[in-house]
C-alpha positions, 0 to 999 in steps of 0.5 A: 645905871642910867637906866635903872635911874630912869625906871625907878624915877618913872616908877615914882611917879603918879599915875597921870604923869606915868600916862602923861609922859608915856603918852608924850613918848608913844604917840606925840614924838613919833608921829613927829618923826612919821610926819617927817619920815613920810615927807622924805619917803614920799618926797622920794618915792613921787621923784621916782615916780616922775623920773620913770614918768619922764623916762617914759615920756621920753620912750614914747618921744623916742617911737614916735621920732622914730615913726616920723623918721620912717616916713623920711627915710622910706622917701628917701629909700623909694628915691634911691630905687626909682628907675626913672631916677636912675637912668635919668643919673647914668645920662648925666654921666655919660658924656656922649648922651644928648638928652642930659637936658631931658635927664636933669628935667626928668630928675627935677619933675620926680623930686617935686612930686616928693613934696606932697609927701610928707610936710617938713621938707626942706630941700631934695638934692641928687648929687651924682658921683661926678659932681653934677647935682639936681636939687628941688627947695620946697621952700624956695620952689626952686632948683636954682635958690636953696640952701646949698647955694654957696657949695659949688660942689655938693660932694663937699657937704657933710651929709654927701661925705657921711653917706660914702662912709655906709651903704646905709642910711645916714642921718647928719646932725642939724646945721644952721642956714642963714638968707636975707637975715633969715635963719634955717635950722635942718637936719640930713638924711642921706644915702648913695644911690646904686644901679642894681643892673651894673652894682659893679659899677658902685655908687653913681649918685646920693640922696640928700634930704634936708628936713626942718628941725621944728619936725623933731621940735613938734614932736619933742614940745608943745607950744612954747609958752610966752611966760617962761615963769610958768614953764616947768619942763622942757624936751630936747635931743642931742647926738652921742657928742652933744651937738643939739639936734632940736630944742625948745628955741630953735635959735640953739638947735645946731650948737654943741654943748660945752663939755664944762656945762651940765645939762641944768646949766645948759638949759638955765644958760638958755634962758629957761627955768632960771634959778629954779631946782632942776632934774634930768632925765635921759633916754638913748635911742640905740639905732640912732644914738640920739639922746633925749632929754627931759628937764624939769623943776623939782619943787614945782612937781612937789608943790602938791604933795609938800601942801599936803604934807604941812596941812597934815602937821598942821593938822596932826598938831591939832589932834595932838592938842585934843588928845593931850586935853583928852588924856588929861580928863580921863587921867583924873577920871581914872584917878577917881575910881583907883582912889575908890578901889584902893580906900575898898582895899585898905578897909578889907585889909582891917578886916571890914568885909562888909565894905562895898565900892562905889564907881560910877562907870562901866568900863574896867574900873568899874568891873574892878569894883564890881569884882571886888564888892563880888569878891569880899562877899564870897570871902565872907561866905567862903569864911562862914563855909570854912568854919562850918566845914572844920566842925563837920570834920572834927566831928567826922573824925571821931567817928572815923576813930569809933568805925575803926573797931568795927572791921577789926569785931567782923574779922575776928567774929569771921574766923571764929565761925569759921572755927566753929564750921570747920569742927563740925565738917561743914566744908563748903560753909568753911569755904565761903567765910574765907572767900567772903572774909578775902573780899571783906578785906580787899574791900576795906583795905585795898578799895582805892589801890591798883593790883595786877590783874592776876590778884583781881582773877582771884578776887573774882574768883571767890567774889563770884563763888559766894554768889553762886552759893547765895544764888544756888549755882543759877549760872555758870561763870567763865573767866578769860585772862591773857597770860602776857597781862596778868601782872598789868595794874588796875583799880581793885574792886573796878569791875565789881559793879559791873559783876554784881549787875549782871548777877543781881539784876540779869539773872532775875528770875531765873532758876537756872542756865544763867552765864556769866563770862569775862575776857580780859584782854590787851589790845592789838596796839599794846595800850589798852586793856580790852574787858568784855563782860557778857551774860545771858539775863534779862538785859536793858530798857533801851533807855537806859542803854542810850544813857550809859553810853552818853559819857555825861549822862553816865556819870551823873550822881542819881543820889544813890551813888552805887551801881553801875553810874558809880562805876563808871563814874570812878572810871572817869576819875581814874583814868580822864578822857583815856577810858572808853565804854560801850554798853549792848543789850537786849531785853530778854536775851542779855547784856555785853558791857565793853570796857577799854582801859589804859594799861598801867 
């Protein structure tokens, strides 16, 4: 009901407020919801993206983490299958051996040439099953001072315990040191180390690596930035429990992550990007079960795109505020010519055909006009024709009436001589006013009306009998019908045109030995009838063949309105586009005519 309310509300109302208002409601309410749906899809899709570019990012971190690990653990590796390693560790633990000096020398000689290796390194320790270790600091240079210097037994450290619980690599969480109020933040890499010429003896001894935190650290961030205002993203990685192995300040790498604390309030508890929208991504390296973790500030990531968002309101409204200026000027421009046109109407409505518009444009307006000042003058003289048109008829019909007596004196004039003939044994003159009092009929009653074609073979029949009498039995005539179509229906009188052609013009001239031969036949698909018309005469001019053939030109009135362009010329109006013809001729040797008609 409301509705309905509605239309018809809107429906009253003039034409500019109808453009108004639906111009309001197509273009200016929904660009607001675009602008507005756009800004929060493309607000979406640019977080979707940046998500997946800082999962990447942090995919990339992760290799190259990886890459950077190899280059420690290959160390290590080479460490644990060096021979004179080896053998230096079996001398330390034979108690008999006298060279354990030389042993611990040689162990200490082959950990330094360890240092040009790769950089980061903090210290290399070769804790032997019994106890007894060899440790090099590459930062103190010394095998005396390093890290470990308050464990009197190495094998109590947690990188040393880790590496019994696998025969593989270990890799043990970053762990804070502290000397002369400075602080060291390093993580592990571990292995045992076996004697393959006496496996069976297990382990006699492990590798321990400390590498420096700011290694990862390098490899996670840049440069810090001293104004944490403008920092906007930060890398860092933690283990599976959440203890950080590195981060953006190395004071918290080494701490665990309270398990109350999310990652947003982790970072903001740090002293980073405080009081800012932040979004986490993370990435978890399989092999290792490190997590890595990219933090970022939403709005500034955004900045861009919401700038452009609001210039384009901005600027959507001023275009807006054009077209509503705009759509107002063409309203009453429109207004204008419908007041012209609609006064045009109401004086063609009186009667006033003369009236003639005026409109002052080409657009549709003015082709409205221009019609309609077209279209009077056509209603003018279409009135001036109708008029004339109804006098010629009344006039056509009095002489319809005066014809009609004529058909019926013929008749009867016929058959009187007929009469006449007959009383005085005059046959074959007999035979020819029946035969042409038939055709005469058929001409005036049934010239438009559909027969079977057996009444048309009889037809025929008598028509061409009377011309082989006028013509005094010049040529013979053959007629073909098949039996299974002899009650199909065609137009009476269809192929007179085409007979008396062939009798009148292709036997011309001729004294004797014309023929005359017509088949009349269904075609092998049953749908139309196939009718060849085949005489011996005079033929055609090539000319006029060409123009029979081309339907257009077949059936163009000459003024004449008789012969064959009148036949097929009926054809056409009949049958359409259904039926086909095809004429063949050759001068002095005769003309086949083809007609293809659809069966009725």
């Amino acid at each position: 009901m409301k509705r309905n309310r509605l239309v018809q509300w809107f429906e009253k109302q003039k034409l500019g407020k109808k453009i108004f208002y639906t111009f309001i409601l197509a273009t200016l309410i929904p660009i607001l919801l675009v602008q507005g749906i756009m800004l929060r899809f493309t607000s979406q899709n640019l977080k979707s993206k940046m998500d997946e570019l800082m999962l990447n990012q942090l995919r990339q971190i992760s290799e190259r983490i990886d890459l950077t690990l190899d280059i420690y653990t290959n160390l290590v590796y080479q460490a644990c299958i060096d021979n004179i390693i080896i053998d230096s560790v079996n001398i330390l633990m034979d108690v008999d051996a006298k060279e354990k000096e030389l042993a611990h020398r040689e162990i200490y000689t082959r950990l330094q040439q360890y240092s040009a290796a790769a950089e980061g390194i903090q210290c290399i320790s070769i804790v032997c099953a019994d106890g007894q270790q060899v440790t090099y600091d590459f930062g103190r240079a010394s095998s005396v001072e390093s890290i470990w210097k308050d464990y009197d037994d190495l094998r109590e450290t947690q990188p040393y315990q880790s590496a019994q619980t696998s025969s593989n690599m270990i890799i043990t969480p970053t762990t804070e040191f502290q000397e002369n109020q400075q602080e060291y933040r390093v993580f592990h890499i571990s292995k045992k180390v076996y004697d393959f010429r006496a496996i069976e003896k297990g382990p006699i001894a492990t590798v321990v690596m400390s590498i420096d935190e700011r290694v990862l650290n390098a490899v996670c961030n840049s440069v810090p930035l001293e104004d944490l205002s403008q920092e906007y993203s930060i890398n860092f990685i933690t283990d599976e429990s959440g203890h950080v192995l590195t981060y953006v300040d190395p004071f918290y790498a080494g701490i665990s992550i309270n398990e109350k604390f999310s990652v947003e309030k982790f970072v903001q508890a740090t002293g980073r990007m405080k009081d800012k929208d932040l979004v986490v991504n993370k990435y978890k390296n399989e092999e290792l079960d490190w997590i890595f973790y990219t933090v970022y500030d939403k709005n500034y990531m955004l900045k861009d795109i919401v700038d452009t968002q609001n210039f384009a309101i901005a600027l959507g409204l001023v275009v807006v505020v054009f077209s509503l200026i705009l759509i107002i000027y063409i309203v009453k421009m429109i207004e204008k010519s419908i007041g012209s046109i609609i006064a045009g109407i109401q004086a063609v409505q009186r009667g006033d055909l003369t009236i003639q518009v005026n409109v002052d444009s080409e657009d549709e307006m003015g082709q409205i006009a221009d019609n309609f000042n077209t279209m009077t003058q056509k209603v003018q003289g279409l009135l001036e024709e109708v008029t004339d048109a109804t006098q010629k008829k009344k006039e056509a019909e009095i002489r319809a009436l005066e014809a009609q007596i004529n058909p019926h004196f013929l008749y009867n004039t016929l058959d009187s001589i007929n009469w006449m003939a007959i009383e005085h044994g005059e046959a074959e003159i007999s035979t020819m006013l029946r035969n042409l009092g038939v055709i005469l009929r058929d001409s005036i009653d049934k010239s438009n009306r559909q027969v079977t074609i057996d009444s048309l073979a009889d037809w025929l029949n008598k028509y061409v009998s009377l011309q082989q009498m006028r013509f005094n039995h010049i040529f013979k005539f053959e007629l073909r019908v098949d039996e299974n179509i002899r009650m199909a229906k065609i137009y009476n009188l269809l192929l007179q045109p085409f007979v008396e052609n062939s009798i009148v013009h292709g036997f011309k001239g001729m004294k004797a030995g014309g023929k005359l031969h017509i088949d009349i036949m269904e075609s092998e698909d049953h749908a139309t009838l196939n009718i060849i018309i085949e005489d011996n005469g005079q033929g055609m001019l090539p000319e006029r063949v060409r123009k029979y053939n081309n339907p257009e030109e077949a059936i163009e009135d000459d003024g004449r309105s008789i012969g064959l362009q009148n036949a097929f010329s009926r054809m056409r109006m009949y049958y359409g586009e259904d039926v086909s013809w095809n004429v063949s001729s050759i001068l002095e040797m005769g003309t086949v005519i083809t007609l293809k008609i659809p069966i009725v």
